[in-house]
C-alpha positions, 0 to 999 in steps of 0.5 A: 500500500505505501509502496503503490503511495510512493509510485503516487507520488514519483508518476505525478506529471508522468501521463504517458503510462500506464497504472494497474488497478492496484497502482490506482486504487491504493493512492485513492484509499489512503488519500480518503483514510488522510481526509477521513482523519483530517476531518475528524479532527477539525470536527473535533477542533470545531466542537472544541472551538465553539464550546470555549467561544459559547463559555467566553474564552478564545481557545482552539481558533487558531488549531481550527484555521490550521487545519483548514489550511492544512486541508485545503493545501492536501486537496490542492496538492493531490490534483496533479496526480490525481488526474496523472494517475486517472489517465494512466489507469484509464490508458491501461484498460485500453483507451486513450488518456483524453477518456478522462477530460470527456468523462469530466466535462460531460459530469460538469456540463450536465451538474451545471443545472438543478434539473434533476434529469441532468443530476441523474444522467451525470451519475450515470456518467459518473457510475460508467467512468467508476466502473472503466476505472475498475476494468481490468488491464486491457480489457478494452482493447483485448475485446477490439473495441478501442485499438489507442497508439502506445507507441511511445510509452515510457516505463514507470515505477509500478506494482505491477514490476514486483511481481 
């Protein structure tokens, strides 16, 4: 898991490659448990921070700004390979690394009204995207449907060369 964390970091600006499942799934799954416990915490701080404001002191502020700060600069710096890493692992199942760009901007443009028919076409959106990430290597193109130019790959550090 903290080996598949650390190709995370290394393949940030690495588009042309690819990731296998567990290269992608592994970074995802730490980066909710990092959120999971940030947020915790501020709910903690925040709890802690409204208790001594309603009580007349001003203790906790600044802890609670802290961690704001700290979240928002996380959520921040996981983009850039979070998209790296949503390309590589689309480009392993078979199709092109635009894939990507095509599935965000149908989700975007069909959340951008409050009808709820264009809500429930971008879920749709959403669940189809959810479940090429989930398709194993080369499934798309081992059934002929999508035939993508890898011609120049580059090799990157994966779990797939421990094996």
């Amino acid at each position: 898991m903290f080996e598949a964390y650390k190709y995370y970091w290394e393949n940030a600006f690495k588009y042309r490659a690819t990731s296998t499942r567990a290269d992608f799934w592994w970074p995802v799954l730490v980066n909710f448990i990092i959120f999971v416990i940030l947020y915790f915490l501020l709910a903690i701080a925040g709890f802690a921070s409204v208790t001594s404001i309603m009580n007349g002191y001003n203790h906790g502020v600044g802890f609670l700004i802290f961690l704001l700060f700290v979240i928002a600069v996380f959520a921040i710096a996981i983009i850039i390979p979070g998209i790296a890493i949503c390309v590589r692992r689309v480009r392993d199942t078979g199709l092109t690394g635009w894939t990507v760009l095509v599935f965000w901007l149908l989700s975007l443009i069909f959340t951008s009204n409050d009808s709820a028919v264009m809500e429930t076409i971008s879920s749709v959106i959403d669940i189809i995207f959810l479940v090429i990430l989930c398709l194993p290597t080369g499934y798309v193109s081992k059934h002929g449907w999508w035939s993508a130019n890898y011609d120049n790959d580059i090799t990157i550090p994966s779990l797939r060369n421990n094996d």
